[in-house]
Backbone bond lengths (Angstrom), bond angles and torsions (degrees), N, CA, C in turn:
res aa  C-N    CA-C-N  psi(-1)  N-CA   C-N-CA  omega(-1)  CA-C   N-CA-C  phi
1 X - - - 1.462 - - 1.535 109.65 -
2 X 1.278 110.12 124.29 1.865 110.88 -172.78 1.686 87.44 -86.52
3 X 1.887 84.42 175.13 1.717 110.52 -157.58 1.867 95.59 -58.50
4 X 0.961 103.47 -53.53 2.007 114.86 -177.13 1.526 89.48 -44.46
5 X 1.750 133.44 -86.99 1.042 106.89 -161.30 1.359 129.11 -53.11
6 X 1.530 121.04 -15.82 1.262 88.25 168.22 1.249 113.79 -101.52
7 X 1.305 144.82 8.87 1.393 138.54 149.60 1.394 122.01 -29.21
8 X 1.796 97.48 -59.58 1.424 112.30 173.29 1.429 108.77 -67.65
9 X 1.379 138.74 -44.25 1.754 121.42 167.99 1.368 131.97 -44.57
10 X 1.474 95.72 -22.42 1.716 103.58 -164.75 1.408 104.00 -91.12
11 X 1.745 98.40 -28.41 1.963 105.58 168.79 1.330 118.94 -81.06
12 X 0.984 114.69 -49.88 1.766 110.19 168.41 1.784 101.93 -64.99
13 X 1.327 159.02 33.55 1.285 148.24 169.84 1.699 91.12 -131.92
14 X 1.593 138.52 -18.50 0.664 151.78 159.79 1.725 118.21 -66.67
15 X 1.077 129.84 -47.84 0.921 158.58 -165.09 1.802 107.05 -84.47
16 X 1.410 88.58 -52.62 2.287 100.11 -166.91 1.767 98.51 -34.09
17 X 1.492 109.13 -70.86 1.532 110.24 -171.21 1.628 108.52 -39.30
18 X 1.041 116.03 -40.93 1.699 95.78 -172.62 1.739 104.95 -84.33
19 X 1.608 124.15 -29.29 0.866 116.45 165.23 1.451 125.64 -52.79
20 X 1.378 137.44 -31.94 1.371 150.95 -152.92 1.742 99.49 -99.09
21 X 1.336 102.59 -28.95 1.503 113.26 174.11 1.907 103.12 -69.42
22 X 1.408 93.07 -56.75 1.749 86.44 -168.93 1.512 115.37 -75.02
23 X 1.465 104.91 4.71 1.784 107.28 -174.23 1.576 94.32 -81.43
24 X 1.349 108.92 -36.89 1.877 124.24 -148.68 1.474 98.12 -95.45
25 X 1.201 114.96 -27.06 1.506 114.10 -177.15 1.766 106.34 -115.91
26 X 0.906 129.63 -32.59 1.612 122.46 166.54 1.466 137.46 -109.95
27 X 1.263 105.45 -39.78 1.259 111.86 -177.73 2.140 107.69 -75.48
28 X 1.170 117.01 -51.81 1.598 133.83 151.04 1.658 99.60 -27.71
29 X 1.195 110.59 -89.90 1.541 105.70 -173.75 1.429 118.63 -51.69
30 X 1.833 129.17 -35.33 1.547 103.73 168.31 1.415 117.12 -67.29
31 X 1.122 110.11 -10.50 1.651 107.66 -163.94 1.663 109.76 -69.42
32 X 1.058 93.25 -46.24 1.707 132.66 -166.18 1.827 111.79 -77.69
33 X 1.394 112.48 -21.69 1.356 144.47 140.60 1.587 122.29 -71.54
34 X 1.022 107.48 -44.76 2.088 113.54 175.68 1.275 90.56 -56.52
35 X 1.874 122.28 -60.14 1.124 125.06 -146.18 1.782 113.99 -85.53
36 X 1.117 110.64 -13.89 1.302 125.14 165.47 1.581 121.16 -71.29
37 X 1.059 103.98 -45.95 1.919 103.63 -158.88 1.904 84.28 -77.78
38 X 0.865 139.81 29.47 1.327 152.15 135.58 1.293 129.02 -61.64
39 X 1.321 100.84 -33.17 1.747 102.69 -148.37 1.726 85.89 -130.11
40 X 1.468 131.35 157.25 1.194 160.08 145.41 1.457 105.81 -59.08
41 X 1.569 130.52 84.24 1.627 139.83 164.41 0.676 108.37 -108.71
42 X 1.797 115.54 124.42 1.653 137.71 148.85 1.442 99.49 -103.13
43 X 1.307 92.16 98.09 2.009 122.25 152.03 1.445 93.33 -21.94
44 X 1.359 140.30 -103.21 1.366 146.85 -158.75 1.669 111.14 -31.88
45 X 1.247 118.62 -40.86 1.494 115.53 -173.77 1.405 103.85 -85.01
46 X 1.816 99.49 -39.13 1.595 82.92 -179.90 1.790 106.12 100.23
47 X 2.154 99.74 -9.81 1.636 103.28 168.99 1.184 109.01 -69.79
48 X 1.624 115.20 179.69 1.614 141.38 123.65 0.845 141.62 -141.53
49 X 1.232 158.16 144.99 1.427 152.53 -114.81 1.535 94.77 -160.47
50 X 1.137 113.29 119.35 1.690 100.99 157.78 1.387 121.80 -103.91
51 X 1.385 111.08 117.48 1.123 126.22 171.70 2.020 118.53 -118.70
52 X 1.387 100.12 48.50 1.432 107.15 143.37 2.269 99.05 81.05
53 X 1.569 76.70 -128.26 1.627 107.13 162.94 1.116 148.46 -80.17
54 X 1.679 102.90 -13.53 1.273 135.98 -138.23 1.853 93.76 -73.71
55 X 1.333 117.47 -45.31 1.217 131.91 -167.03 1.795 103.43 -45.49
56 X 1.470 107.52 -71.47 1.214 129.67 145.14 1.632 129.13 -5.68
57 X 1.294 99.98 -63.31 1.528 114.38 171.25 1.675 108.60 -70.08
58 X 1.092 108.75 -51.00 1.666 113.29 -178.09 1.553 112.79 -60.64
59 X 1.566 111.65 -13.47 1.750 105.79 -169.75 1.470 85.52 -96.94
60 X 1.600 136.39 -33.08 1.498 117.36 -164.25 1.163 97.38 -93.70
61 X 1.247 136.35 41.89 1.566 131.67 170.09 1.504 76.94 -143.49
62 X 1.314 148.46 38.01 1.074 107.99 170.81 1.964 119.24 -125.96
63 X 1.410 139.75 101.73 1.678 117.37 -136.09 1.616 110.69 -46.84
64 X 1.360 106.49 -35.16 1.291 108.26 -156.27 1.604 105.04 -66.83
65 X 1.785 118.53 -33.73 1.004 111.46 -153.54 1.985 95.02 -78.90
66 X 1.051 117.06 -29.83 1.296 128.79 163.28 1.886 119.88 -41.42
67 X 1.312 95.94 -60.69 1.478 109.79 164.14 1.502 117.78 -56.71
68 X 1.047 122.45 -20.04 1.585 123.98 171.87 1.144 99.36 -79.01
69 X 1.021 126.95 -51.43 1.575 143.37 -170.00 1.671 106.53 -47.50
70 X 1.286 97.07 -52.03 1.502 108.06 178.94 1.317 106.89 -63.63
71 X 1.207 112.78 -50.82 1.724 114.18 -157.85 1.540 99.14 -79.30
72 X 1.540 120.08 -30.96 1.217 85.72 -168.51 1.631 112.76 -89.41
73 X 1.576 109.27 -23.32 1.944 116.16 156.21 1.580 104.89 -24.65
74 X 1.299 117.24 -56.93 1.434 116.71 -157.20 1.424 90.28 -71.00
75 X 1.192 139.62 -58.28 1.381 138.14 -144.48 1.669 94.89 -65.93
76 X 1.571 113.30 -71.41 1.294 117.41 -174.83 1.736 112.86 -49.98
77 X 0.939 124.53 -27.51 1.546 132.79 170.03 1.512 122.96 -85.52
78 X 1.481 114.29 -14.97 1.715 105.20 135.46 1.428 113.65 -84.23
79 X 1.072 105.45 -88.10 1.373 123.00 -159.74 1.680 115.39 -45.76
80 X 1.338 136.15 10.39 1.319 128.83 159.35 1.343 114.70 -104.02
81 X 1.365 117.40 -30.42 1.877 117.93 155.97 1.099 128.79 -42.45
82 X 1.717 97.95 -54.72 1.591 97.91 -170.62 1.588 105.09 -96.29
83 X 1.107 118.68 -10.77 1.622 96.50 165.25 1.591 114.97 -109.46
84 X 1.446 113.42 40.00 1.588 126.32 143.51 1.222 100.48 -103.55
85 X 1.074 119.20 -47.69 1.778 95.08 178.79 1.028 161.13 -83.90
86 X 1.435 87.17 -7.86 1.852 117.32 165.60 1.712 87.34 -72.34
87 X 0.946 110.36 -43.85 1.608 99.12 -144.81 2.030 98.98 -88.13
88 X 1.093 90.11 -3.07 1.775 89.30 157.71 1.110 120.27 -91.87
89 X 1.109 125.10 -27.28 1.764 148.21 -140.59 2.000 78.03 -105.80
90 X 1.138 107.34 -67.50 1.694 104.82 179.20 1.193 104.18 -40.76
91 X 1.423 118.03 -76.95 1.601 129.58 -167.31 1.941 102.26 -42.68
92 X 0.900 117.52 -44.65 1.418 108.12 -167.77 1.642 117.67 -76.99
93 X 1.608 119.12 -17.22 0.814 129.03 144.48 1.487 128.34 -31.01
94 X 1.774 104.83 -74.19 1.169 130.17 -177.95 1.367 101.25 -53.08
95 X 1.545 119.61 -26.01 1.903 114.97 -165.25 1.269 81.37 -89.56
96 X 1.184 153.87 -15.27 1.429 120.39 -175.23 1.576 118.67 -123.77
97 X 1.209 111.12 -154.72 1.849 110.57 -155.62 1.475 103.82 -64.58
98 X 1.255 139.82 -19.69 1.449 144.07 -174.99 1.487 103.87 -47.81
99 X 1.455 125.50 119.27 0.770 126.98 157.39 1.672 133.27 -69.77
100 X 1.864 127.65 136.80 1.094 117.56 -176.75 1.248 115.29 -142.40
101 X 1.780 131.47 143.83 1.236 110.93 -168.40 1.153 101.47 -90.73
102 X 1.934 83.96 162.32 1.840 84.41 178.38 1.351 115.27 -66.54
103 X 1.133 125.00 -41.50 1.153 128.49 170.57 1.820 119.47 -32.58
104 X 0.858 129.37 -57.06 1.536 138.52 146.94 1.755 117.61 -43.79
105 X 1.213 111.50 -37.42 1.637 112.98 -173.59 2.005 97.87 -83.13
106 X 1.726 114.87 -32.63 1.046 122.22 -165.53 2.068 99.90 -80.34
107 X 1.238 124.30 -36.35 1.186 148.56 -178.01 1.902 110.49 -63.22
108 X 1.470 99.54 -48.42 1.401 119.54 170.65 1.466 126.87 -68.04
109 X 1.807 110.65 -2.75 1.329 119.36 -160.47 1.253 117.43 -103.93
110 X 2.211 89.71 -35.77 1.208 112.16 174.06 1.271 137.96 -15.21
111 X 2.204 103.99 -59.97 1.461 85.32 -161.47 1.897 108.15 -91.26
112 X 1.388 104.45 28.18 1.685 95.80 169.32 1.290 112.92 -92.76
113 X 1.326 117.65 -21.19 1.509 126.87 171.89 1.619 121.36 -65.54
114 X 1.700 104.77 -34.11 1.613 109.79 -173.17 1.850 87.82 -84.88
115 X 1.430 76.90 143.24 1.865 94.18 165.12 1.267 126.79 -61.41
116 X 1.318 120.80 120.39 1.842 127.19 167.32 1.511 101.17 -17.50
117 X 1.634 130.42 -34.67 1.787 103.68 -174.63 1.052 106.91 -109.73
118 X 1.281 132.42 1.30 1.306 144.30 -174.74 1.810 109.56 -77.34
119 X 1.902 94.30 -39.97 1.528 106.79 -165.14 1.771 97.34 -72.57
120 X 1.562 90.99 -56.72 1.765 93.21 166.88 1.769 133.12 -40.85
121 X 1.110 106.87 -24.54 0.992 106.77 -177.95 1.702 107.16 -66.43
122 X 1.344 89.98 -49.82 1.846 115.76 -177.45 1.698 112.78 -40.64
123 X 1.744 89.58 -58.79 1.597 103.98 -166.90 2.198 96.15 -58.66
124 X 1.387 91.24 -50.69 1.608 91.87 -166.28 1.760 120.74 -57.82
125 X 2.216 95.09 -11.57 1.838 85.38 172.47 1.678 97.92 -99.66
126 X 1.274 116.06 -9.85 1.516 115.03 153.77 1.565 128.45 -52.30
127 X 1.300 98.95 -39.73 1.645 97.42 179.38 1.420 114.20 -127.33
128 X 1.110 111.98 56.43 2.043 102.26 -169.70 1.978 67.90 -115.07
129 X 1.271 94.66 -153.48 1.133 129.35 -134.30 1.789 99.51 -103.41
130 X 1.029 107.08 -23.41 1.669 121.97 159.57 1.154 118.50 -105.98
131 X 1.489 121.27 0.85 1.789 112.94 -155.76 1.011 108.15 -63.83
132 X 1.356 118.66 -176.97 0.942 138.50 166.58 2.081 121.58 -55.59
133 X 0.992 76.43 -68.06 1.747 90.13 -171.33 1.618 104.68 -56.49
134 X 1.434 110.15 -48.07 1.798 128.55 157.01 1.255 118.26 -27.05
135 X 1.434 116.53 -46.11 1.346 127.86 -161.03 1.565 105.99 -105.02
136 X 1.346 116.85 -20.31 1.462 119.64 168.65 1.747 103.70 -88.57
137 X 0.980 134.26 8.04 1.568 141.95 -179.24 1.410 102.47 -101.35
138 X 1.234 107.34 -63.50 1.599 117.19 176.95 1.727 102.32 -58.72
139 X 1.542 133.13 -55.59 1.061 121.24 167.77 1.311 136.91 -41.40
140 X 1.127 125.12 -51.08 1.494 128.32 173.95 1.363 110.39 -112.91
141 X 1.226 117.29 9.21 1.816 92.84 165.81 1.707 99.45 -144.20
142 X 1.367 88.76 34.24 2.074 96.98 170.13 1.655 102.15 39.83
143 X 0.982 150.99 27.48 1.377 157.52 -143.39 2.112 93.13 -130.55
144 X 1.224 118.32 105.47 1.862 100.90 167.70 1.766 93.87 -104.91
145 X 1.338 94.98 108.04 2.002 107.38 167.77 1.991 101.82 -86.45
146 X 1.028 92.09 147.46 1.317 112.48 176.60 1.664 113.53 -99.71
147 X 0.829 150.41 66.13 1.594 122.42 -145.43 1.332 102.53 -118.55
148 X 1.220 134.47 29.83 1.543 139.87 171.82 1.417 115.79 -121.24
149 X 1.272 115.14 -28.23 1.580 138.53 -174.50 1.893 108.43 -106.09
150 X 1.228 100.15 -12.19 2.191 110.73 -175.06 1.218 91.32 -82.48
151 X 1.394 133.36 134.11 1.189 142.19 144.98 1.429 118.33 -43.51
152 X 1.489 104.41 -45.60 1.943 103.77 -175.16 1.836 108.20 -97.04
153 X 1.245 94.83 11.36 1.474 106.81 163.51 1.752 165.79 -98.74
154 X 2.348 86.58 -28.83 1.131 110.26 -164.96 1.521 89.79 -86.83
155 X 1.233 136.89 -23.75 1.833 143.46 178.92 1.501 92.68 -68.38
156 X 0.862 152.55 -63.49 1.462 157.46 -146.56 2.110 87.57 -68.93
157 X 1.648 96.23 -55.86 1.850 85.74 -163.77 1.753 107.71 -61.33
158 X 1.627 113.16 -19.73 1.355 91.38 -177.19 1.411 104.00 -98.71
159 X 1.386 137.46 -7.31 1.398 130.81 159.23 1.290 112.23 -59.12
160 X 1.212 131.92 -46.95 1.884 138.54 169.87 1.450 91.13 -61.24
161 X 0.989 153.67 -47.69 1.379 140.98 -178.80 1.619 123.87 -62.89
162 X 1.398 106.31 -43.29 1.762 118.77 169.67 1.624 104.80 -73.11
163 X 0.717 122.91 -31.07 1.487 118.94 -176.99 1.755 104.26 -76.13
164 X 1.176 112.76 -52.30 1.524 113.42 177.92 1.444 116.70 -56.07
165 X 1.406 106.44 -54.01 1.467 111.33 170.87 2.058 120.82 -56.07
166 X 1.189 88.03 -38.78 1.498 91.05 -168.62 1.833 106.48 -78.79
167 X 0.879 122.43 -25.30 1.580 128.43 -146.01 1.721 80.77 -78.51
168 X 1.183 133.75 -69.89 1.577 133.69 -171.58 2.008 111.05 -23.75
169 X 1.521 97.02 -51.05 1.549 98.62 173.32 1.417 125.60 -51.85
170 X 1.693 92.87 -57.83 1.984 103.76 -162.58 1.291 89.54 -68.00
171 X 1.498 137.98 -19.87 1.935 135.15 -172.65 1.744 88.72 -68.56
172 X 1.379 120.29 -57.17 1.657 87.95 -153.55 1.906 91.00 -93.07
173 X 1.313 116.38 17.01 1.548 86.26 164.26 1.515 86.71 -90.63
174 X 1.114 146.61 -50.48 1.298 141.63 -146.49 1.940 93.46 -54.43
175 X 1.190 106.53 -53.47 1.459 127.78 -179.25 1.685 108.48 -32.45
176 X 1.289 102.99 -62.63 1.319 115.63 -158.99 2.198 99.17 -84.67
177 X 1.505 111.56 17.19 1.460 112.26 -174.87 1.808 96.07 -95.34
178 X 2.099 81.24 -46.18 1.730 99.71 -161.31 1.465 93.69 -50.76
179 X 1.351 129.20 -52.53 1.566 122.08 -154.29 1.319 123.57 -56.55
180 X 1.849 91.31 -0.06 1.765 92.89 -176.68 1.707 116.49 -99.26
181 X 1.381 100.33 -16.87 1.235 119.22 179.65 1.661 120.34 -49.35
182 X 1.215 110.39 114.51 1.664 100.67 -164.98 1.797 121.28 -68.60
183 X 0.754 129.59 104.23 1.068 142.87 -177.50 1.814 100.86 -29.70
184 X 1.168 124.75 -35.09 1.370 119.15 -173.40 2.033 103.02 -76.05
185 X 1.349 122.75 -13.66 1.262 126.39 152.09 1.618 114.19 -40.54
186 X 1.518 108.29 -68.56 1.610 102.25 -172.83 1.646 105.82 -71.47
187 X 0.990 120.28 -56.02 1.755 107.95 164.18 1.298 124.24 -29.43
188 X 1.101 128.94 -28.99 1.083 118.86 167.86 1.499 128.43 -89.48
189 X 1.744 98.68 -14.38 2.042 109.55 -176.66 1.836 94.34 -75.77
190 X 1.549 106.91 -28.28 1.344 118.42 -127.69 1.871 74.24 -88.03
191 X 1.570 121.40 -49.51 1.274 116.46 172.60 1.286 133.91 -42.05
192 X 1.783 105.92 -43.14 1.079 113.39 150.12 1.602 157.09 -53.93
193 X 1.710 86.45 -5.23 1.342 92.68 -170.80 0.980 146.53 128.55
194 X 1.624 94.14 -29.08 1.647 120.69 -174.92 1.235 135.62 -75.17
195 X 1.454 119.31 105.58 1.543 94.04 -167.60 1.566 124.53 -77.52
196 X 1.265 125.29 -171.35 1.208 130.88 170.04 1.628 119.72 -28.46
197 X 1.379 114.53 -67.29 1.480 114.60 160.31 1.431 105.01 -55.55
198 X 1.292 133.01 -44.98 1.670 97.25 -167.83 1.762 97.56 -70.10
199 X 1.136 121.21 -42.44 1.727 113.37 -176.18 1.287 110.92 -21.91
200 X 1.366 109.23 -54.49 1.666 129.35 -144.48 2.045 88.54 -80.84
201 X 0.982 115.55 -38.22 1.400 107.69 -162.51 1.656 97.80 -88.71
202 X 1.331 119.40 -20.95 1.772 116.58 -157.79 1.172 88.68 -110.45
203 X 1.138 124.17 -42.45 1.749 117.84 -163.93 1.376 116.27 -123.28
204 X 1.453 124.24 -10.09 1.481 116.08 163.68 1.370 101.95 -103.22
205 X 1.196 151.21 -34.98 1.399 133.26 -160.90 1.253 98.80 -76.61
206 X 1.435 118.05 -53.60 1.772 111.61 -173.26 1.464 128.35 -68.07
207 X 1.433 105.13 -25.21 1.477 114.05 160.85 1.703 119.64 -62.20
208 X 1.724 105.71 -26.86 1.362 90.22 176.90 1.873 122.23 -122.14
209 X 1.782 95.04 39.78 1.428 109.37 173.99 1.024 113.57 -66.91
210 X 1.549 137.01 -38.85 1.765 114.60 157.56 1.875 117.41 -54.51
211 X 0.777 131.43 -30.27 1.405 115.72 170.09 1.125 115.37 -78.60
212 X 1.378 122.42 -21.32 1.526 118.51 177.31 1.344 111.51 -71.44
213 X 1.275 124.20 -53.57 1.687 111.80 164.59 1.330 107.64 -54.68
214 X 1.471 121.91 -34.67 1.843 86.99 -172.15 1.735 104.63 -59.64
215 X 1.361 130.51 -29.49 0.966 150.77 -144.15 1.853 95.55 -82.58
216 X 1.114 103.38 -43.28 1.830 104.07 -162.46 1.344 85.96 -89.54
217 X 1.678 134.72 -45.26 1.147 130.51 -173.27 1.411 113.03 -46.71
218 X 1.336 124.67 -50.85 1.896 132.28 177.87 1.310 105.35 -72.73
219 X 1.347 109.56 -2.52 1.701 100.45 -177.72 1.425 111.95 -112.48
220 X 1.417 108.51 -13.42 1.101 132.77 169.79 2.048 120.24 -75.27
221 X 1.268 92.67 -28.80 1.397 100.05 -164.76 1.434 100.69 -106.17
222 X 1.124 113.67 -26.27 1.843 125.01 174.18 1.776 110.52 -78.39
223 X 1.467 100.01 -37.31 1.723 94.24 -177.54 1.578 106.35 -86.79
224 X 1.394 118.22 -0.31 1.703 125.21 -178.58 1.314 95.12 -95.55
225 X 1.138 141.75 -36.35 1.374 158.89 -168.63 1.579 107.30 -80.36
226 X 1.736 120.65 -34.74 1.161 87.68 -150.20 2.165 124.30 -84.36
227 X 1.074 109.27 -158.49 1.707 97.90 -135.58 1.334 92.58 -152.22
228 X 1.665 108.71 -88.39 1.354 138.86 -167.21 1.749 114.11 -32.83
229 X 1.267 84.08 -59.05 1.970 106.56 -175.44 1.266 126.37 -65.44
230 X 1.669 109.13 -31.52 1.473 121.52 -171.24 1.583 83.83 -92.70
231 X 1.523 134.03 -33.81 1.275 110.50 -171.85 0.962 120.08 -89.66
232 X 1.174 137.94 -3.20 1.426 152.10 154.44 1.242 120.94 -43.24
233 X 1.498 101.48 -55.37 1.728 114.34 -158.63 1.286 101.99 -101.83
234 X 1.638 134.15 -13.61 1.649 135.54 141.20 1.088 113.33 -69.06
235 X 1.528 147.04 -27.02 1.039 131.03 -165.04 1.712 109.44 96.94
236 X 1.458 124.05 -18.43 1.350 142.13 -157.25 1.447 111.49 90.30
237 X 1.621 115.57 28.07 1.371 102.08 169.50 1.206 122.99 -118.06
238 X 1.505 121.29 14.45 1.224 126.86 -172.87 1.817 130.12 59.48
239 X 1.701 93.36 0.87 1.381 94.72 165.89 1.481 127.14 -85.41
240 X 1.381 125.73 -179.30 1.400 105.28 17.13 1.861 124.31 -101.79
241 X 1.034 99.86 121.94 1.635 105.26 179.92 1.718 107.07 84.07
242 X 1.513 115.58 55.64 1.322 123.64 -164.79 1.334 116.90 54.20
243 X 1.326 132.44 -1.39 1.257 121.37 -142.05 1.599 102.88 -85.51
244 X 1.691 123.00 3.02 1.321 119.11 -168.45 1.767 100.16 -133.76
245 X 1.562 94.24 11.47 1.660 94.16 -175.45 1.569 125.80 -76.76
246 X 1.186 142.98 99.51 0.924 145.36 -109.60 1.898 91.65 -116.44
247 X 1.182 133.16 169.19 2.134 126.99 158.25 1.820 106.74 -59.39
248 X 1.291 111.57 -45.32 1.936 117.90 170.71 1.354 105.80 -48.21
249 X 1.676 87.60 -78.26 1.632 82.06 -167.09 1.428 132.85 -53.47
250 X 1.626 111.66 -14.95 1.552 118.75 176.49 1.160 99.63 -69.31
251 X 1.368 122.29 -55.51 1.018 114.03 -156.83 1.836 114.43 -90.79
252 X 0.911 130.60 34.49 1.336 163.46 178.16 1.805 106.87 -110.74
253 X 1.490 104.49 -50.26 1.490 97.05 175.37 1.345 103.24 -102.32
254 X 1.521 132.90 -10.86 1.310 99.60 146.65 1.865 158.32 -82.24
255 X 1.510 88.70 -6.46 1.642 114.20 142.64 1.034 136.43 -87.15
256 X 1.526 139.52 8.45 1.717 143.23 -167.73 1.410 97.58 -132.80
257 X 1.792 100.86 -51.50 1.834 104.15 -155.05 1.853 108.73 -88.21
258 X 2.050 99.40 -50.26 1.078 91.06 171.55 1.628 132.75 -100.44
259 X 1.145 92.13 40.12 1.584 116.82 -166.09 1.860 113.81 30.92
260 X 1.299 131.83 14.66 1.313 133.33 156.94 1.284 114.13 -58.24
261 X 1.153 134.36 90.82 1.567 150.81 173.93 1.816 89.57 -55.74
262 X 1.212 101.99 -62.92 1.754 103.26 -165.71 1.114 135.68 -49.47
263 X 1.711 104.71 -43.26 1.461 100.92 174.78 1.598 101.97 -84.66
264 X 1.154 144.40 -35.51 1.320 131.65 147.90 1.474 131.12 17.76
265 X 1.503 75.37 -82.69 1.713 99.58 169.14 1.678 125.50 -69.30
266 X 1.219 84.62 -9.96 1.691 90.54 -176.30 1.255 103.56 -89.08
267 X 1.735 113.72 -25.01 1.433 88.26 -174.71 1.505 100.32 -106.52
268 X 1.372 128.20 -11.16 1.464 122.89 174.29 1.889 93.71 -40.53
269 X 1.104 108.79 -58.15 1.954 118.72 -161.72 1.982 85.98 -61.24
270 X 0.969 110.34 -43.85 1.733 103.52 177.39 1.436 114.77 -39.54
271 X 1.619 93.19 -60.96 1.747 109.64 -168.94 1.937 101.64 -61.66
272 X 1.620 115.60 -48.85 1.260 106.96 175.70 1.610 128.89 -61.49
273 X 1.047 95.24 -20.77 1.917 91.58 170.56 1.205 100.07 -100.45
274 X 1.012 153.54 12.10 1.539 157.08 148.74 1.708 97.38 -74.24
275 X 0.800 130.45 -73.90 1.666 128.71 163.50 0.954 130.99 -30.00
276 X 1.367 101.61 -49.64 1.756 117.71 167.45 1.622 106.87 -64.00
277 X 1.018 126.56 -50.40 1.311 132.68 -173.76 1.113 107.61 -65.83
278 X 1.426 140.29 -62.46 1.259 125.89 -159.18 1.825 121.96 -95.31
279 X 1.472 105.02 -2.54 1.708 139.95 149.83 1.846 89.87 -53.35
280 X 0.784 112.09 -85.80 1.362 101.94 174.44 1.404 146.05 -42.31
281 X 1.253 132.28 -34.00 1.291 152.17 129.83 1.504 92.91 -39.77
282 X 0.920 160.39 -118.93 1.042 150.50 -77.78 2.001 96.24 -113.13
283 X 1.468 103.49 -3.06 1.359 118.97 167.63 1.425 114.91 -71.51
284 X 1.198 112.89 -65.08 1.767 131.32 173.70 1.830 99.86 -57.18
285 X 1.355 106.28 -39.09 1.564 91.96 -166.10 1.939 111.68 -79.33
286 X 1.302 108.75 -44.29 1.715 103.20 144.64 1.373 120.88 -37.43
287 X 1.625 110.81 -61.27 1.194 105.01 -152.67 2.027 132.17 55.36
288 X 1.399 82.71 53.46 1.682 111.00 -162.69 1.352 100.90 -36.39
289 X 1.812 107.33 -56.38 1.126 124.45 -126.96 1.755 118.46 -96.86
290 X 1.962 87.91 -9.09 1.235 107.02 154.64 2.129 138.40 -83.72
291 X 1.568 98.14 -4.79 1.339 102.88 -170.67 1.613 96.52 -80.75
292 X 1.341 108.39 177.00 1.062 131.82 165.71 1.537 116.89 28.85
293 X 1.730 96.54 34.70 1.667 99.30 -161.56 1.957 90.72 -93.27
């Protein structure tokens, strides 16, 4: 056996344990999921039935599964814009001469540290029906909002909630991109002419289009994902009046509540090529992989 093969034995024997982990814990379970959303499974009996497409067919006839569709489009189509761009717009701040206390930078960090149900808990005595923020609305602007019980409302409190929570993270990755940025870049916009806003639009945004997809990509895959928040603040019912029903959470009550394992699975594989798909789009439309090459 020459020196390479065993280089490569000693790396693949190095390697097996984490491989054997992702066979047993990921690769096993999509498979086992592909091969399911095929078949008609009730968990309790322990049957399955194969019935083809059928799963498939039953979710695009179905309102609710449509209504997820909606709600969660809307969610991921606010809330990953505006908390990339606050959170560049922050970070670039922080990269330059502006002074900030820590005390304020330590305050601002907070809500990535508190837990997704912890924050919910917060937002929901913020906005129920006594909250706080509720009760300062009704106070000075004679106005009583409902915003936990409104259909065109209770989506808005957990989008204002993901954005608050999330923006502290994507700031110090954004943070930690700018510091690489060569300073002889703005000297040279700055010779030209450019002021501060033009810097920021000519020479910081495009310099930091690979972090910005990493940035929309986790924001992309977390706001398609999310679960926790909408089930919290329905109770797990996606009300009120679908209006908080999320692709997870459906499909959470359509494996737990209405015990259909199948279409479940049919639409978990929905939601992942939906991820997959628009991860991609938004790959070509950066075009990450051409900056700063």
């Amino acid at each position: 056996m020459g020196k390479k093969s065993h280089r490569n034995m000693q790396g693949y024997s190095f390697m097996l344990p984490a491989l054997i982990v992702i066979l047993v814990f990921t690769i096993v379970p999509i498979a086992y999921a592909f091969f399911m959303m095929f078949f008609k499974v009730d968990l309790l009996s322990g049957t399955r039935t194969y019935i083809g497409f059928d799963n498939f067919l039953k979710l695009f006839d179905d309102p609710k599964f449509w209504a997820a569709f909606k709600n969660t489009s809307t969610y991921v189509g606010v809330v990953v814009p505006i908390q990339t761009i606050i959170a560049m717009i922050l970070a670039s701040l922080l990269n330059s001469r502006i002074q900030f206390n820590r005390l304020f930078l330590t305050i601002m960090f907070i809500p990535t540290l508190t837990s997704s149900s912890a924050m919910t808990l917060i937002f929901m005595w913020l906005f129920n029906n006594n909250g706080l923020i509720t009760n300062f609305i009704q106070t000075y602007f004679g106005i009583q909002v409902q915003f936990l019980t409104n259909p065109d409302l209770a989506l808005v409190v957990i989008m204002a909630m993901n954005i608050f929570s999330t923006i502290p993270h994507f700031m110090v990755v954004f943070l930690s991109s700018l510091q690489d940025i060569p300073d002889s870049l703005y000297e040279a916009a700055s010779i030209d002419g450019a002021n501060k806003v033009k810097q920021f639009l000519h020479v910081t945004v495009p310099q930091l289009m690979p972090i910005t997809f990493y940035v929309i990509t986790m924001g992309l895959v977390g706001c398609f994902q999310v679960f926790d928040q909408a089930f919290i603040i329905s109770n797990g019912t996606g009300g009120p009046q679908n209006s908080t029903l999320t692709f997870s959470l459906y499909i959470y009550q359509l494996a737990f509540s209405s015990n259909d394992m199948g279409r479940a699975t049919a639409m978990a594989f929905l939601l992942g090529l939906i991820i997959f798909t628009v991860t991609f789009i938004v790959n070509k439309i950066t075009k990450a992989d051409q900056v700063n090459g």
